[in-house]
N, C-alpha and C positions, 0 to 999 in steps of 0.2 A: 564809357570805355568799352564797354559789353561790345554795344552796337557798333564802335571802331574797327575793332580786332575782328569782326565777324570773316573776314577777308582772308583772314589765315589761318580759319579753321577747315580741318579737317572734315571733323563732324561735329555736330549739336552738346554732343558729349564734351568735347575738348574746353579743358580749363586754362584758358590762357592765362589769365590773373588773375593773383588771389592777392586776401590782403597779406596775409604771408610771405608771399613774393614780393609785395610793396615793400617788406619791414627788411627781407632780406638785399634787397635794392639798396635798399636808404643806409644800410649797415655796409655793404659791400662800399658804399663812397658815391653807386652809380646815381641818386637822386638825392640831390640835397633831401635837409628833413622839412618837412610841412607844416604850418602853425595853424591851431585851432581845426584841425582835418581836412581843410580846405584845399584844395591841388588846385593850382596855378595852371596857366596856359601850358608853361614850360615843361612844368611835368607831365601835363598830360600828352606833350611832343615825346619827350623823353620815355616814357610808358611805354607808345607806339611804336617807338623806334629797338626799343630793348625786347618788346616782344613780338616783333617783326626777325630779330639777328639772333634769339636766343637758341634757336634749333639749328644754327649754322656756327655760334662762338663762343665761348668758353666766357665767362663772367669777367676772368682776367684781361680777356682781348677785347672785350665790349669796355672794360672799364680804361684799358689804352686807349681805343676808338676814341671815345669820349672824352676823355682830357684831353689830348691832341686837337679834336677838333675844335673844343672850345675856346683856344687860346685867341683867337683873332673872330671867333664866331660866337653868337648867341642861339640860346635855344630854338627860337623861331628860324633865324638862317637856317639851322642844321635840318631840322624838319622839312623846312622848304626842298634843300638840297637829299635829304630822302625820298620825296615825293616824287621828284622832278626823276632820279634816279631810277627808283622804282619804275614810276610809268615806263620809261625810257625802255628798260629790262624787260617789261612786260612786251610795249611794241614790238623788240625782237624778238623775243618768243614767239611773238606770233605770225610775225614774221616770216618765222623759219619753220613751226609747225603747221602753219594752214595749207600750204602747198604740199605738204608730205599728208597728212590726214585726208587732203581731197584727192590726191592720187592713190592714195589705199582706197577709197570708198569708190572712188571711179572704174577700178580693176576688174573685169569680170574673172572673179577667182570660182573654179568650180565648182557647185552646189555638197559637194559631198565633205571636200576640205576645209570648204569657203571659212570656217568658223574659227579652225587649228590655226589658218595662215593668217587670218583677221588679225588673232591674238597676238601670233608671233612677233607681227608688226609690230603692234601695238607696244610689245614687250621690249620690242628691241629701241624703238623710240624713246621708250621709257628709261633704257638702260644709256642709251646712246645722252641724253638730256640729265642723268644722276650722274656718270663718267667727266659730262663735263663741268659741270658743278662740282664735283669733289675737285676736280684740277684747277678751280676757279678759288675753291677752299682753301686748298694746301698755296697757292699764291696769294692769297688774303694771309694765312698766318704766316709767308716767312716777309712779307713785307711789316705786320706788326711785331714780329719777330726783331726785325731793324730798329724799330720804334722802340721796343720795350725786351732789350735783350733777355733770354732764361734765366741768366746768372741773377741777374735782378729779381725778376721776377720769382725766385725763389730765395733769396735773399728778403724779399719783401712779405714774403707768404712765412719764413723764420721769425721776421719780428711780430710777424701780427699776434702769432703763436705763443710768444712769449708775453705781447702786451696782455693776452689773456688769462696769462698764467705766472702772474709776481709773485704771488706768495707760493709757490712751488720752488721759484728759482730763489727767494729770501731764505728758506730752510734749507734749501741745499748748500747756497752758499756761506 
């Protein structure tokens, strides 16, 4: 999995997965549980995919994502259909960034600035490409938001709370 994820790291440092993450997966609903410690194909799709989305969505909205999708789909489909996605994402990015990157480097910016306005660019491409990723965010959660209304969603996040805690509510009541 190490070697998988390496794709989404940042840096050498970055801890994608742990087995703690696994355990809180498996608890959360988001991976079925594993027998004899052995991970299936499925999970190991499932893995990829949760830690591919977990820096863009809330464990709630990964855990709608995923039941939703599985109703008519299997874990290999769903993989497939992140791959093909992904790539797809990637094409346009790049797409859209090679021609702005080769028109900054082509620029003769004058020797004295040339480094300030490099940046600027740089910076503003940077903001211009996180701008529309968050607008891409906020319309990923209010479409899961359709899916898995708040009301619910906190309503469901009250009983968990409570399954945790019977002998609290047996003395109370």
């Amino acid at each position: 999995m190490d070697r998988q994820l390496t794709f989404y790291r940042r840096s050498q440092e970055d801890k994608l997965l742990t087995q703690p993450m696994i355990n809180n997966y498996t608890k959360d609903g988001l991976l079925p549980r594993v027998t004899d410690k052995k991970y299936p194909q499925g999970h190991l799709a499932l893995l990829s995919i949760l830690c591919s989305l977990k820096p863009v969505l809330s464990i709630t909205d990964l855990s709608a994502l995923l039941k939703y999708t599985h109703i008519q789909k299997d874990d290999r489909e769903i993989y497939d259909f992140f791959l093909r996605t992904q790539e797809t994402a990637l094409d346009k990015s790049r797409e859209d960034l090679e021609p702005q990157l080769a028109d900054l480097l082509a620029s003769q910016i004058p020797e004295e600035s040339g480094q300030d306005a490099y940046r600027q660019e740089l910076a503003l491409m940077a903001l211009r490409m996180a701008l529309e990723a968050r607008v891409r965010i906020m319309m990923t959660q209010k479409i899961l938001d359709m899916l898995n209304p708040p009301e619910i969603v906190t309503e469901r996040k009250a009983e968990k709370r409570a399954e945790k805690r019977p002998d609290k509510e047996q003395k109370n009541g």
